[in-house]
C-alpha positions as CSV (number, residue, x, y, z in Angstrom):
1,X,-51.8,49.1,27.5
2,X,-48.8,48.0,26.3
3,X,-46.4,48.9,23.6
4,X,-46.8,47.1,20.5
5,X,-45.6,46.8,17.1
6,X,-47.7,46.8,14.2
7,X,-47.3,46.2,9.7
8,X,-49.9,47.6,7.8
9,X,-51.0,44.5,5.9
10,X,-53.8,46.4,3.8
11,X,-55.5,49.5,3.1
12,X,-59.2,49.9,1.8
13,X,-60.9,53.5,1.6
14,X,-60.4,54.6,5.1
15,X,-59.2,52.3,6.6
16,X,-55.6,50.4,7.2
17,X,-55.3,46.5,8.6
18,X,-52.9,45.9,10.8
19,X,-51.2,43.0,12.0
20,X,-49.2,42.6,15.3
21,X,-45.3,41.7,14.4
22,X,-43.9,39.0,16.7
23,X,-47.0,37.6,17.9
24,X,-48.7,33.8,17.9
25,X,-52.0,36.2,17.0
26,X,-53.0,36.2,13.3
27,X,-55.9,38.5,14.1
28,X,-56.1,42.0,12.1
29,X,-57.3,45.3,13.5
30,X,-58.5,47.4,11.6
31,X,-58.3,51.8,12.5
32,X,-59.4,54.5,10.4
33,X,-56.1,56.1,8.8
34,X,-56.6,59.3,10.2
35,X,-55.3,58.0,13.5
36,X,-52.3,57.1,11.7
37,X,-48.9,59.1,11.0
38,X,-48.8,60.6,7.3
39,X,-47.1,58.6,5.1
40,X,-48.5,55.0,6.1
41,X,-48.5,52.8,3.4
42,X,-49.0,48.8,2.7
43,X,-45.9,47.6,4.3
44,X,-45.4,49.9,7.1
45,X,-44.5,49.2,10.7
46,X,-45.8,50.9,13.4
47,X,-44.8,51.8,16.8
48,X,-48.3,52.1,19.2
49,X,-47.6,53.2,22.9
50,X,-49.9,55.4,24.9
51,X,-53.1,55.8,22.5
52,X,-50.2,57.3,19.7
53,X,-48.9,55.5,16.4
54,X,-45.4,56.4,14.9
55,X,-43.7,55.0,12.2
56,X,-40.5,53.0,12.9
57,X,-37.8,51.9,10.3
């Protein structure tokens, strides 16, 4: 797979939205927020490369 960049676009129960940043795609995934770093909030990009999330700036 390859890197991508991710913003949290909503959060409900257990579970975060994300949308891909920089892309023609509109589509949200959705992944249970204990895959995610602490801290991940509505708002937040994330990094995902090699089955891992991290929180960029």
């Amino acid at each position: 797979m390859t890197p991508k960049d991710y913003i949290v676009t909503k959060i409900e129960g257990e579970y975060a939205y994300l949308c891909e940043i920089d892309s023609s795609n509109t589509d949200e995934i959705f992944i249970a927020l204990a895959l995610l770093p602490n801290g991940v909030d509505i708002g937040t990009k994330l990094h995902y490369e090699m089955l891992e999330y991290s929180i960029i700036g």
